[in-house]
C-alpha atoms as an extended CHARMM CRD file, in Angstrom:
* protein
*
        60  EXT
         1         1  UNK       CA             84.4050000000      182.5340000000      121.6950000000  PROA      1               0.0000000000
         2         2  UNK       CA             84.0150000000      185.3470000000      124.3570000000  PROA      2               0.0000000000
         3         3  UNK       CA             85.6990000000      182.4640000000      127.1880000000  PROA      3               0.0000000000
         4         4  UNK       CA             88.4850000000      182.0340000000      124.5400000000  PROA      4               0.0000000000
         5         5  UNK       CA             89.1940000000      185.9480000000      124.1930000000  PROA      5               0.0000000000
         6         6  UNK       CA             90.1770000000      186.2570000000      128.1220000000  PROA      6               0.0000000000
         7         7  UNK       CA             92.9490000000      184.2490000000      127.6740000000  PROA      7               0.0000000000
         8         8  UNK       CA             93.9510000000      186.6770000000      124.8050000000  PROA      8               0.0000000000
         9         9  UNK       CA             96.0530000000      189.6160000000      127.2340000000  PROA      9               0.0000000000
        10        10  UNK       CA             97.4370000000      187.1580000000      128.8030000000  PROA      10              0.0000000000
        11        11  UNK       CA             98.9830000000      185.1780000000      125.6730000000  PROA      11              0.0000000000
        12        12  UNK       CA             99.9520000000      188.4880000000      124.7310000000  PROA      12              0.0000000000
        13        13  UNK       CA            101.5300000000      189.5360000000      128.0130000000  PROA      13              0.0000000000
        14        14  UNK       CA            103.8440000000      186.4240000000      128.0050000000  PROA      14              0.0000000000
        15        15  UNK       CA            104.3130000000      186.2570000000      124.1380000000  PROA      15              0.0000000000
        16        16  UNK       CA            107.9550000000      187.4530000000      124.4850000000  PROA      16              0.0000000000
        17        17  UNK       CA            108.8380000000      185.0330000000      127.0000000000  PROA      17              0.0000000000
        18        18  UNK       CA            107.3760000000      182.2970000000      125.1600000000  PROA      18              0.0000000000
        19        19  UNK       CA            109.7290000000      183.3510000000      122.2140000000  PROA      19              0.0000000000
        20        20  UNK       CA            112.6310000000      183.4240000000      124.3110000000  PROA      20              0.0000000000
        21        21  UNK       CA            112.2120000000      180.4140000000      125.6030000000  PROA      21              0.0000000000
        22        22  UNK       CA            110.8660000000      178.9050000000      122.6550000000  PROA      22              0.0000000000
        23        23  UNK       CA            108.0110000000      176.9140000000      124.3780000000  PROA      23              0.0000000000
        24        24  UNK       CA            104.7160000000      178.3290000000      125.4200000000  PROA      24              0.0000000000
        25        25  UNK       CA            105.0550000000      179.9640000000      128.6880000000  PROA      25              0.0000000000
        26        26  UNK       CA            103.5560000000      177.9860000000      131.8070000000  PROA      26              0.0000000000
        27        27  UNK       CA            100.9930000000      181.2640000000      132.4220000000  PROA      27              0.0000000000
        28        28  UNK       CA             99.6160000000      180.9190000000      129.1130000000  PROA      28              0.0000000000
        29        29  UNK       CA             99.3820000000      177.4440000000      129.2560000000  PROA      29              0.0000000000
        30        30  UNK       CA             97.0730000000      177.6990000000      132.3660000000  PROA      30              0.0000000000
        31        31  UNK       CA             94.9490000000      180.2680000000      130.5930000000  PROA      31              0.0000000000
        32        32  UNK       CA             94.3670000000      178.1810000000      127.9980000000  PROA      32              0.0000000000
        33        33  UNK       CA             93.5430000000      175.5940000000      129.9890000000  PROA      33              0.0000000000
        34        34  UNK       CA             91.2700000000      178.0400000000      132.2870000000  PROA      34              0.0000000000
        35        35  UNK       CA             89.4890000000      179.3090000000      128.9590000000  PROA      35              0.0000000000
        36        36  UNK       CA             88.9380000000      175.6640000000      127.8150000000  PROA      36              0.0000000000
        37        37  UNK       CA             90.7010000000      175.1690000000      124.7810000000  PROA      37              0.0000000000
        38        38  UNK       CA             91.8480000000      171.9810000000      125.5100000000  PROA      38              0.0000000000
        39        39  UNK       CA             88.5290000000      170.6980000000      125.4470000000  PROA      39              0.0000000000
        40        40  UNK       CA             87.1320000000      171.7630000000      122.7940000000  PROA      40              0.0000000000
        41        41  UNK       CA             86.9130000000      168.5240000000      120.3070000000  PROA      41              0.0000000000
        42        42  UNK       CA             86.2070000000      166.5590000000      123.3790000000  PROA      42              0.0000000000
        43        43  UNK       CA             82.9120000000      165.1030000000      123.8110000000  PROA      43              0.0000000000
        44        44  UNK       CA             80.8000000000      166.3110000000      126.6150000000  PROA      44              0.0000000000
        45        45  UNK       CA             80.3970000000      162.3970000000      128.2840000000  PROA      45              0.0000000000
        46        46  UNK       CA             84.2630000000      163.0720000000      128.5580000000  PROA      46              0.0000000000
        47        47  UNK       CA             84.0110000000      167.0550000000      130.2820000000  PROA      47              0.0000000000
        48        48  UNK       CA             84.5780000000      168.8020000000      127.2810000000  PROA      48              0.0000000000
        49        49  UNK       CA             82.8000000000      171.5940000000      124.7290000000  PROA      49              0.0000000000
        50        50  UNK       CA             82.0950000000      169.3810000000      121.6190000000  PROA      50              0.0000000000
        51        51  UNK       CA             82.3030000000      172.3490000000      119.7170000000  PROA      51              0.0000000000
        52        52  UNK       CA             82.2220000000      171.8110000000      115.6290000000  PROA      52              0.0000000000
        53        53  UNK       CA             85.7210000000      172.2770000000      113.6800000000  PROA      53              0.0000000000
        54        54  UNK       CA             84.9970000000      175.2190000000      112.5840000000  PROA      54              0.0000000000
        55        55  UNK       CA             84.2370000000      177.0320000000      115.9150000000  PROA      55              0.0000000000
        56        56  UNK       CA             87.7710000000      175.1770000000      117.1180000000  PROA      56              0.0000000000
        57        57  UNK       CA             89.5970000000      176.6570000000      114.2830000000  PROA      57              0.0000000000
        58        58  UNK       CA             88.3530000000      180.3510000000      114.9400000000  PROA      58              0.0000000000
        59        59  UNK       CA             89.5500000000      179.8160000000      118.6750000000  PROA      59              0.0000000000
        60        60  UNK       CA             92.6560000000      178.6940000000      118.2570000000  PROA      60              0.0000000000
């Protein structure tokens, strides 16, 4: 959760743009992506987190 929470300021920063432009802005996208949340229900074999439902649900 503390990875997840750096991408948080920068959601924030852009949050406005994505509005305006009603898609997620390409900087928050790449946070995201930096952060891992992509990865987060995929299986480690596969380069991701595994993480439970739960702990997906609290990040996003």
């Amino acid at each position: 959760m503390e990875r997840v929470r750096v991408a948080v300021p920068v959601l924030a920063a852009h949050a406005e743009a994505t509005e305006d432009r009603g898609r997620i802005a390409p900087e928050s996208l790449e946070a995201m992506r930096e952060v891992g949340l992509y990865a987060l229900g995929t299986p480690v074999g596969f380069s991701g987190t595994d993480v439970d439902l739960v702990t997906q649900v609290r990040a996003l």
